[in-house]
C-alpha positions as CSV (number, residue, x, y, z in Angstrom):
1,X,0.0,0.0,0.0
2,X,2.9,2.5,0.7
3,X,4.4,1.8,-2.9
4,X,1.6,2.3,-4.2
5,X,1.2,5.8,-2.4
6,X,4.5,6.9,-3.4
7,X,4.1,5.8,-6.8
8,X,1.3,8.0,-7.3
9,X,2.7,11.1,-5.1
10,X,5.8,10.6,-7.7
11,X,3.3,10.6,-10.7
12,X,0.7,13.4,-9.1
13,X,3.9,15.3,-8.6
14,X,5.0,17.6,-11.5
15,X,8.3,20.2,-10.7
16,X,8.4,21.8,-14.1
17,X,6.9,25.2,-12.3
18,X,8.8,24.7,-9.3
19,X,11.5,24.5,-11.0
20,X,10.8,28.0,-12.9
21,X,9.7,29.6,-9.6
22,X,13.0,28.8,-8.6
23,X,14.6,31.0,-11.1
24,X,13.0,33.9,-10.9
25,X,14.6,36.9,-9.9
26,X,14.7,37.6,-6.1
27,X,14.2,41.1,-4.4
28,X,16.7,43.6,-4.2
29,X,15.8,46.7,-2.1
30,X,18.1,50.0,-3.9
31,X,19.0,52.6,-0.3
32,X,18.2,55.9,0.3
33,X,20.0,56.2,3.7
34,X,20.2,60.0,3.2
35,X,17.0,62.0,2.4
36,X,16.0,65.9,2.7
37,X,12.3,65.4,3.2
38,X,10.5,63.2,6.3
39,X,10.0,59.3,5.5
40,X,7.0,57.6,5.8
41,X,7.0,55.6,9.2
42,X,5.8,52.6,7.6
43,X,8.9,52.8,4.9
44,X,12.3,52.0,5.7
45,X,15.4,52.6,3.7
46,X,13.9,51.5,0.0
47,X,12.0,55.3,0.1
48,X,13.8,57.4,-2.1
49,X,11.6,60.6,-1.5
50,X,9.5,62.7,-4.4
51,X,11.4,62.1,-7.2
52,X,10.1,61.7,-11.4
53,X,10.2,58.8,-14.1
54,X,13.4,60.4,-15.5
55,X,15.4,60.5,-12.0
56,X,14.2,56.9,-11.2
57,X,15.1,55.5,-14.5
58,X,18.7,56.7,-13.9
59,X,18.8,55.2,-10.8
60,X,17.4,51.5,-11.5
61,X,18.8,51.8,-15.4
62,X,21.9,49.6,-14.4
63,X,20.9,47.4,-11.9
64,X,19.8,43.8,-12.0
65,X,16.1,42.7,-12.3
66,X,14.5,42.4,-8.9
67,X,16.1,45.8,-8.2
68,X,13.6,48.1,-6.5
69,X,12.5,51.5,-4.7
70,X,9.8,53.3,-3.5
71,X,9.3,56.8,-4.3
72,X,6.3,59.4,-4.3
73,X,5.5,60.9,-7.5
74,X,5.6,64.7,-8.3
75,X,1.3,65.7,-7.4
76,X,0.8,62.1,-6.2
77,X,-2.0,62.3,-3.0
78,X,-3.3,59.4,-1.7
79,X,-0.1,56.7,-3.0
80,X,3.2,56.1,-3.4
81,X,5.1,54.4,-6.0
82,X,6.9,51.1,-6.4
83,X,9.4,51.0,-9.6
84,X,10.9,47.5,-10.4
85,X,13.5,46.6,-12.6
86,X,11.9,43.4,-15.1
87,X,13.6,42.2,-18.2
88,X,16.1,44.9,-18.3
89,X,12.7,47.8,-18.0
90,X,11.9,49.4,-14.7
91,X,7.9,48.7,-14.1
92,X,6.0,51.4,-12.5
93,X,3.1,50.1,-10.3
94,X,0.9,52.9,-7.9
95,X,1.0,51.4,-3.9
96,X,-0.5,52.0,-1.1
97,X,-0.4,51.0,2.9
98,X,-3.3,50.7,5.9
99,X,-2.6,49.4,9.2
100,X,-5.4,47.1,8.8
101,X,-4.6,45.7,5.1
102,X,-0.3,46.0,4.7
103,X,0.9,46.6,1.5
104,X,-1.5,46.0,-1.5
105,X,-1.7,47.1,-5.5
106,X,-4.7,48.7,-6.5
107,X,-5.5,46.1,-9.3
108,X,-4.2,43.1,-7.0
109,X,-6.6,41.5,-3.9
110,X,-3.5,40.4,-2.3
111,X,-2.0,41.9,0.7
112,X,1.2,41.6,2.2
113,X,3.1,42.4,5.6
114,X,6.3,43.4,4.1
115,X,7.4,45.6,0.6
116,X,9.8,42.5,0.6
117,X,7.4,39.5,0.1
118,X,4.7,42.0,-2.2
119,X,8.0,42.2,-4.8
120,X,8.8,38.5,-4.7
121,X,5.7,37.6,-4.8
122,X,5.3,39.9,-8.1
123,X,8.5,38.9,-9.5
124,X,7.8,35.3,-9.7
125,X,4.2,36.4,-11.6
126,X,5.9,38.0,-13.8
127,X,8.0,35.6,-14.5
128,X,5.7,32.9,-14.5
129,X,3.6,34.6,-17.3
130,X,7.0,34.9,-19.4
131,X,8.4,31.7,-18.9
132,X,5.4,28.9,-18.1
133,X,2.5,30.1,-20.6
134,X,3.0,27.5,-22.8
135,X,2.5,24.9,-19.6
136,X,0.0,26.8,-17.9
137,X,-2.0,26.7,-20.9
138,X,-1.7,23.5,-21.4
139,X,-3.1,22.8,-17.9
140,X,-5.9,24.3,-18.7
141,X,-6.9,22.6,-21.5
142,X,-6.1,19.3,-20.1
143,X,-8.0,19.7,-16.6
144,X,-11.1,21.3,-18.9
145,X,-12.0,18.4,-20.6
146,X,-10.1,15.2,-18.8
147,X,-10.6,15.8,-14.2
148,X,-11.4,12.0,-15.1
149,X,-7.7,11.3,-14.7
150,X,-6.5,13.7,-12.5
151,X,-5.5,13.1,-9.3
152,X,-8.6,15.0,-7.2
153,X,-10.7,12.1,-9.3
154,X,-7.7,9.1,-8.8
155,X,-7.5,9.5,-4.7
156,X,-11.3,9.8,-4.3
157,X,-12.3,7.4,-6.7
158,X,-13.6,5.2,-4.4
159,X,-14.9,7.4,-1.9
160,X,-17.0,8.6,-4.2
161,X,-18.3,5.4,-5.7
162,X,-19.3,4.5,-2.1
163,X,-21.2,7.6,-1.3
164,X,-22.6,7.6,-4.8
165,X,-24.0,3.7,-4.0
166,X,-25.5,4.9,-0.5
167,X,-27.2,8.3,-2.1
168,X,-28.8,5.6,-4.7
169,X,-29.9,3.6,-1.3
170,X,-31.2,5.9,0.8
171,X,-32.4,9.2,-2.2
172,X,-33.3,7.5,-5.1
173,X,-35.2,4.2,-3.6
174,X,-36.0,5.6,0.0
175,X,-37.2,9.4,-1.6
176,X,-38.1,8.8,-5.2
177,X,-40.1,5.2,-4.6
178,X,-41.7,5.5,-1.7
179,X,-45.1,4.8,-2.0
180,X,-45.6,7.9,-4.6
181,X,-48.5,8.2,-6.7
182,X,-48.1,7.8,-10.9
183,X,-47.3,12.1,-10.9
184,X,-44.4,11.7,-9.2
185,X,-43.3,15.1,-8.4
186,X,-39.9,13.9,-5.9
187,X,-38.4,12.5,-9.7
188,X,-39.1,16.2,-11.1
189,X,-37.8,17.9,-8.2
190,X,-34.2,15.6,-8.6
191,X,-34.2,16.3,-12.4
192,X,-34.9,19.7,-12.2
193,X,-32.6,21.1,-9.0
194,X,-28.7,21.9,-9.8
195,X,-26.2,20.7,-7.5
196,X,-28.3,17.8,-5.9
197,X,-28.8,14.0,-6.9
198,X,-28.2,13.3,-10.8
199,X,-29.5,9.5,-11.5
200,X,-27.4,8.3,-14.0
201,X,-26.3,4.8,-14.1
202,X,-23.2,3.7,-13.9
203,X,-21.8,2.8,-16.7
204,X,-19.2,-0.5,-18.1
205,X,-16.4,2.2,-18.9
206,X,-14.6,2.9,-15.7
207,X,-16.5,6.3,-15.6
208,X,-17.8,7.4,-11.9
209,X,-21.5,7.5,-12.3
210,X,-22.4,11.2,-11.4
211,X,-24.9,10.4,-8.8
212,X,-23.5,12.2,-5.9
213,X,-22.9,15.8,-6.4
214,X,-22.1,18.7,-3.8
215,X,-19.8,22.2,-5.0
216,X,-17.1,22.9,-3.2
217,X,-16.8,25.9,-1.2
218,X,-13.5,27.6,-2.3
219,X,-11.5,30.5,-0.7
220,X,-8.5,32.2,-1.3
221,X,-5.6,30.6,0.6
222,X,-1.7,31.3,1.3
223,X,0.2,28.0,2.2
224,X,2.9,27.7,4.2
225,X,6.1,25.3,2.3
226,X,5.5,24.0,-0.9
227,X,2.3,23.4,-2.2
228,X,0.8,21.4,-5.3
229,X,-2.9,21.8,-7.3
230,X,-4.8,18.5,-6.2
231,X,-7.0,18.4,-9.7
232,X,-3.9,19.3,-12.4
233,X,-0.7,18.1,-10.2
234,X,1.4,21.0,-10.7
235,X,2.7,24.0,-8.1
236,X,1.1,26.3,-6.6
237,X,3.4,29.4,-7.8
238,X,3.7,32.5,-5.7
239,X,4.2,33.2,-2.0
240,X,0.7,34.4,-1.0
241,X,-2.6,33.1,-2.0
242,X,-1.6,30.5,-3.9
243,X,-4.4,29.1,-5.1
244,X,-7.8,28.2,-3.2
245,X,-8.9,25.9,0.0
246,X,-12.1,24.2,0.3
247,X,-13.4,25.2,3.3
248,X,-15.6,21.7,3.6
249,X,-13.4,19.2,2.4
250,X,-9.8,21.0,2.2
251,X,-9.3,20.3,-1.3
252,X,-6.9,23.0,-3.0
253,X,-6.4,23.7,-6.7
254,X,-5.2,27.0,-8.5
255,X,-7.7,29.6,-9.1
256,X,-8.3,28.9,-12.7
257,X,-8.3,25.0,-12.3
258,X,-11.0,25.6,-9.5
259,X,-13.4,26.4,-11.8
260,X,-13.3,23.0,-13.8
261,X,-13.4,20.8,-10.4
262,X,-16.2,18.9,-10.6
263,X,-19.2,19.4,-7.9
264,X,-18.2,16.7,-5.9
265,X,-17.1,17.7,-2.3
266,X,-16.9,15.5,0.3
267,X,-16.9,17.1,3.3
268,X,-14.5,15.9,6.1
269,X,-16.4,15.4,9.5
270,X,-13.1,17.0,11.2
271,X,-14.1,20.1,9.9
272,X,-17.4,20.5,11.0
273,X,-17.0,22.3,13.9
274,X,-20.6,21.1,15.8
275,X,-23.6,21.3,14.0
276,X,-25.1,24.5,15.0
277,X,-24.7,27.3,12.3
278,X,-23.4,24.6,9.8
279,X,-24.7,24.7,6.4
280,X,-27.4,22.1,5.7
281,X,-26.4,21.2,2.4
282,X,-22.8,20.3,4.2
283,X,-23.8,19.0,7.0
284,X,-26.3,16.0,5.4
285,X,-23.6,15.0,3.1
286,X,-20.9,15.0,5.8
287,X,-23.3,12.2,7.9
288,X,-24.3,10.7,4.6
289,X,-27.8,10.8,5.7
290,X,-31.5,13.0,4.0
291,X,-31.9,14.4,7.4
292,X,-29.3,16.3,10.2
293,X,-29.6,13.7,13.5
294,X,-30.3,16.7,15.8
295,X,-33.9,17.3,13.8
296,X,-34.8,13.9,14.2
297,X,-34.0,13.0,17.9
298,X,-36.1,16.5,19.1
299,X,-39.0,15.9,17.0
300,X,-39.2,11.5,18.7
301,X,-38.3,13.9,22.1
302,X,-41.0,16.4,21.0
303,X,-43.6,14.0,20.2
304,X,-42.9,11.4,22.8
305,X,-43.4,14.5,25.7
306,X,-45.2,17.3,24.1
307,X,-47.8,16.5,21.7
308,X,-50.2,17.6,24.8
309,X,-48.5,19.7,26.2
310,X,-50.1,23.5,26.6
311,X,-48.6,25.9,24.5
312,X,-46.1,23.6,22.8
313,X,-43.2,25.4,21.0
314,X,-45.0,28.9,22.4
315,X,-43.4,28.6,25.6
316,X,-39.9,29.2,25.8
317,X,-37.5,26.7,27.6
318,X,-35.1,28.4,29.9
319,X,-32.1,30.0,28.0
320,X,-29.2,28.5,30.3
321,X,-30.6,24.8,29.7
322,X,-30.8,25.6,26.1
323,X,-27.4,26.7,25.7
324,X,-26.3,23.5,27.2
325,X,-28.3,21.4,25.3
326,X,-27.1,23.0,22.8
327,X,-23.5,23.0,23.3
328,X,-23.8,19.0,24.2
329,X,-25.1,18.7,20.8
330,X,-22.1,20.8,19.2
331,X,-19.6,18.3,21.4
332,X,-21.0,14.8,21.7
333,X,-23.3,15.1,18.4
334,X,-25.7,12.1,18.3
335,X,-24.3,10.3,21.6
336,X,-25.9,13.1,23.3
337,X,-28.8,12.5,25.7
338,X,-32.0,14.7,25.8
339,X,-34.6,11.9,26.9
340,X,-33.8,12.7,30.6
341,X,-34.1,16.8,30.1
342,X,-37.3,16.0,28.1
343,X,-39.0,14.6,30.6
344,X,-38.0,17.2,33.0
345,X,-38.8,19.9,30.2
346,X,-39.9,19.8,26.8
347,X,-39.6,23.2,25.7
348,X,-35.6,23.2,26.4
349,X,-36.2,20.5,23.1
350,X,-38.4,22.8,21.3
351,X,-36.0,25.8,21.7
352,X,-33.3,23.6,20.5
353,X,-34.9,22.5,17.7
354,X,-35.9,26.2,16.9
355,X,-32.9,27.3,17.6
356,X,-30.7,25.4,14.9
357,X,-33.1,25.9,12.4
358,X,-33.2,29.8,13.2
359,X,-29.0,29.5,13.1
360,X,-28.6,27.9,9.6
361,X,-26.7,30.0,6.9
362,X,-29.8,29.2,3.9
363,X,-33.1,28.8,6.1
364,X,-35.1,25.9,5.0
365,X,-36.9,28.0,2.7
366,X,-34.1,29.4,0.7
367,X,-33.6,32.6,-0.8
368,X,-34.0,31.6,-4.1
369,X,-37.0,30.0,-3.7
370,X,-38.8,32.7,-1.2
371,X,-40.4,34.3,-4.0
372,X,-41.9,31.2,-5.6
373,X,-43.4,30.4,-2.2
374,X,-45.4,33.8,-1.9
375,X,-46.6,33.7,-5.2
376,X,-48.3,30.9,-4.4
377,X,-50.9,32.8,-2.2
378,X,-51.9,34.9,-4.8
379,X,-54.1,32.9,-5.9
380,X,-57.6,32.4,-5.1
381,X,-58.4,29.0,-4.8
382,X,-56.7,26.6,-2.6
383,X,-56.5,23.8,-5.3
384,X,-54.1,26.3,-6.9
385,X,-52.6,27.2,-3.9
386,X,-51.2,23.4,-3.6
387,X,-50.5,23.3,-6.9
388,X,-48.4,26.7,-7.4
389,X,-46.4,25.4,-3.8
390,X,-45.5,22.0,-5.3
391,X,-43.6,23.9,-8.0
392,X,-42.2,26.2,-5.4
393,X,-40.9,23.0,-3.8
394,X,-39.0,22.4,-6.5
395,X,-36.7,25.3,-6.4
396,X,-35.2,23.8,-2.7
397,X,-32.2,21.8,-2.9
398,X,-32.6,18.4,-1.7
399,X,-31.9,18.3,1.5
400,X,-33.9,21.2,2.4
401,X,-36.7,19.5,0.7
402,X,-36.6,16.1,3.1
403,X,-36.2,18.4,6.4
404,X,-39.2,21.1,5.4
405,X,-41.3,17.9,4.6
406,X,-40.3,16.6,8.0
407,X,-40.5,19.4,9.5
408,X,-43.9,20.5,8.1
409,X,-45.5,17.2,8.5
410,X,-44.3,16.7,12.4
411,X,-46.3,20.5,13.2
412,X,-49.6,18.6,11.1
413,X,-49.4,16.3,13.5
414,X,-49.0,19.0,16.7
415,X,-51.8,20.7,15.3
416,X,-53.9,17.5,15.2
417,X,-54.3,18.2,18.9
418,X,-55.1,21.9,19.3
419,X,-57.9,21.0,21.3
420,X,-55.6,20.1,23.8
421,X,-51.8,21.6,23.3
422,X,-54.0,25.2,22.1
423,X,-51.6,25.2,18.8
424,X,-53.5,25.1,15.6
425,X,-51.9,25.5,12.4
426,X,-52.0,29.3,12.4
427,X,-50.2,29.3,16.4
428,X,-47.5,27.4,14.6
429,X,-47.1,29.2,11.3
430,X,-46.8,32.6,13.6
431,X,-44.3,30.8,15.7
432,X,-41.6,29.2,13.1
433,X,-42.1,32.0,9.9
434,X,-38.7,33.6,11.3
435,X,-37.3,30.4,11.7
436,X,-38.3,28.6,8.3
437,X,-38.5,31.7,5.9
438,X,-35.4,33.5,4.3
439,X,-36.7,37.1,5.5
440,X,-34.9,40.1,6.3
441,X,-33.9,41.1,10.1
442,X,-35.4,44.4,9.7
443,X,-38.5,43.0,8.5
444,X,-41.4,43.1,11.3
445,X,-44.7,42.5,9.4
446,X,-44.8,38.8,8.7
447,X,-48.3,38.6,7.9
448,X,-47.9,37.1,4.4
449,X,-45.6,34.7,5.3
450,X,-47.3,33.1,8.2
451,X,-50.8,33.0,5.6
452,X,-48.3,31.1,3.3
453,X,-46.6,29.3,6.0
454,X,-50.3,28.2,7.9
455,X,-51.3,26.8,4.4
456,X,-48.0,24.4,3.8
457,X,-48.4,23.0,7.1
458,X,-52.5,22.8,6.4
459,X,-52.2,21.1,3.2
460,X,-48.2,19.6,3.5
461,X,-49.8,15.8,2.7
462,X,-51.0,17.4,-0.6
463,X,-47.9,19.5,-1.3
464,X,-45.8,17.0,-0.5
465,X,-48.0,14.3,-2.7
């Protein structure tokens, strides 16, 4: 197995822009120890004053490439100016400085702490675009049209065809055939949804069927030491921000490779940090399951102690137990107990539960798909009602699909006993429209959206088919 690793770390690995890194030219700083005008605090010896193009050239005009000063231009306000010697030319770029930021070019998002690394760090892009075209190039027509033989698809192969066979298990046989009439809206909902479960069959060529599919969620990185692209194999060039990091799954690629990586992250449970505030989408695929643990265990809590209870998911539970709960759940995850709290008090459950739903990054009803959702009360009958909410339905990515069906079918079931708890349908819709419904904070009046919200959890059998 360890030959095997190393034969592919030696085949993954390619040192051709390394290598060209390498020769770039390094920084040299030109002195000014002796100036007749004040020097900026924040600029040490390499600040040559206000002096013009003509003065500058004659002072860079025999010195090596990586040569550089920093000077203030004749009427400059508001920056300075770095002038570099490249390919025998001196380069004139405008600079500036904040405490908070460092050193950054207008027309660059990098920042740097020191003049030192921002030249490098320029040097070896310029050289990189001289020199390494022709590769980089060629990367990118390679990685466009063949991630089926890079390394992201060679190391997680097999990962991949095992979470693809348990999405086909538990989405395509336990959502799409389970006991649905002949319109079968759950199949239209797969088809028609990006970035959620595409139910193709696996095929005799080699090819990973594209059944599991979640985008990565890149940022812009610096790494420390040397650093390779995991989808093309070849070096991350530069000394700050690299390339980009997915935040979910930490795989890293160059900028312009990243946008060919197939949507097929698999996030790594060691960097979930709890479950609280976690993105739904994420946290599903990270369990490998249609619906988040936490959701499930306070709804059999809920309905085991509450059904009857008074003023059920009114009443607040108190905030200390809540916070405990809820940090137990962050810790322990699904080894943690609530059956002995929720027979002491059920509405520490019920502010959990409304509590992680009110803390996810997409509510359950997205963004995207709020608008569809009110439309659907502008019309008169209720028969179109349903039907303008099943297409509204659509627009939800898949897991928030299986969790609002869930969710809206377990507060059917509380409001089955209004007589006793005193919470019909429209108690609850008032109670969980801030929670469920992508709404602004400094939006009070939430009159449509409870009408809208009262008449999913009325009719959710019907919407839901």
């Amino acid at each position: 197995m360890a030959s095997e690793c190393l034969l592919l770390s030696q085949k993954m690995w390619k040192p051709e822009l390394y290598k060209i890194q390498l020769e770039a030219p390094t920084p040299k700083a030109i002195l000014c120890k002796k100036l007749n005008e004040p020097r900026p605090e924040f600029y040490g010896y390499e600040y040559h004053g206000t002096i013009d193009h003509k003065d500058c050239e004659a002072r860079l005009s025999k010195e090596p490439d990586g040569a550089y000063l920093i000077r203030k231009s004749p009427g400059a306000e508001d920056y300075w100016t770095l002038s570099l010697r490249f390919e025998k030319k001196t380069k004139h770029f405008k600079i500036y400085y904040t405490i908070s930021k460092g050193y950054f070019l207008k027309e660059n998002f990098k920042r740097f702490d020191t003049i030192h690394d921002l030249v490098a760090d320029g040097l070896v892009d310029f050289y990189m675009r001289l020199h390494a075209g022709p590769i980089i190039q060629q990367l990118l027509c390679q990685t466009k049209t063949c991630y089926e033989q890079s390394p992201y698809m060679t190391l997680n192969r097999r990962k991949l065809r095992a979470l693809s066979g348990e999405l086909r298990k538990s989405s395509k046989l336990s959502i799409l055939n389970d006991n649905l009439p002949a319109v079968d809206i759950h199949e239209d909902f797969v088809n028609n949804v990006a970035a959620n479960v595409l139910t193709i069959e696996t095929s005799n060529d080699g090819v990973l069927p594209e059944v599991y599919e979640k985008h990565h969620v890149f940022k812009t990185h610096t790494f420390k030491g040397l650093n390779w692209c995991e989808f093309c194999a070849n070096f991350l060039w530069g000394f700050t921000s690299q390339g980009v990091k997915c935040e979910d799954c930490a795989f890293v690629a160059h900028i312009k490779c990243s946008e060919f990586v197939p949507a097929k992250c698999v996030p790594d449970l060691k960097r979930l940090r709890g479950i609280f505030g976690v993105d739904l989408t994420k946290l599903v695929t990270a369990h490998k399951c249609k619906i988040p643990f936490i959701i499930l265990k306070c709804v059999e809590e809920i309905e085991r102690h509450g059904m009857l209870q008074e003023g059920i998911y009114r009443i607040s539970g108190f905030a200390d137990e809540i916070d405990a709960l809820k940090m137990a759940l962050d810790k322990d995850g699904e080894k943690a107990d609530m059956s002995a709290l929720a027979n002491c008090n059920v509405n520490v459950i019920t502010g959990v539960l409304k509590l992680y739903l009110r803390l996810l990054p997409v509510p359950l009803i997205t963004f995207n798909s709020h608008p569809s959702f009110m439309y659907s009360m502008t019309h008169k009958t209720v028969g179109e009602q349903i039907l303008s909410l099943r297409e509204a339905i659509k627009q939800l990515p898949l897991a928030h699909f299986n969790c609002l069906k869930y969710i809206l079918e377990h507060l059917h079931r509380i409001a089955s006993h209004h007589a006793i708890n005193k919470m019909n349908v429209s108690n609850l819709a008032t109670v969980f429209a801030p929670t469920l419904i992508a709404t602004p904070q400094h939006m009070t009046d939430l009159s449509e959206e409870i009408s809208m919200l009262t008449a999913l959890i009325e009719h959710c059998y019907a919407v839901f088919l």
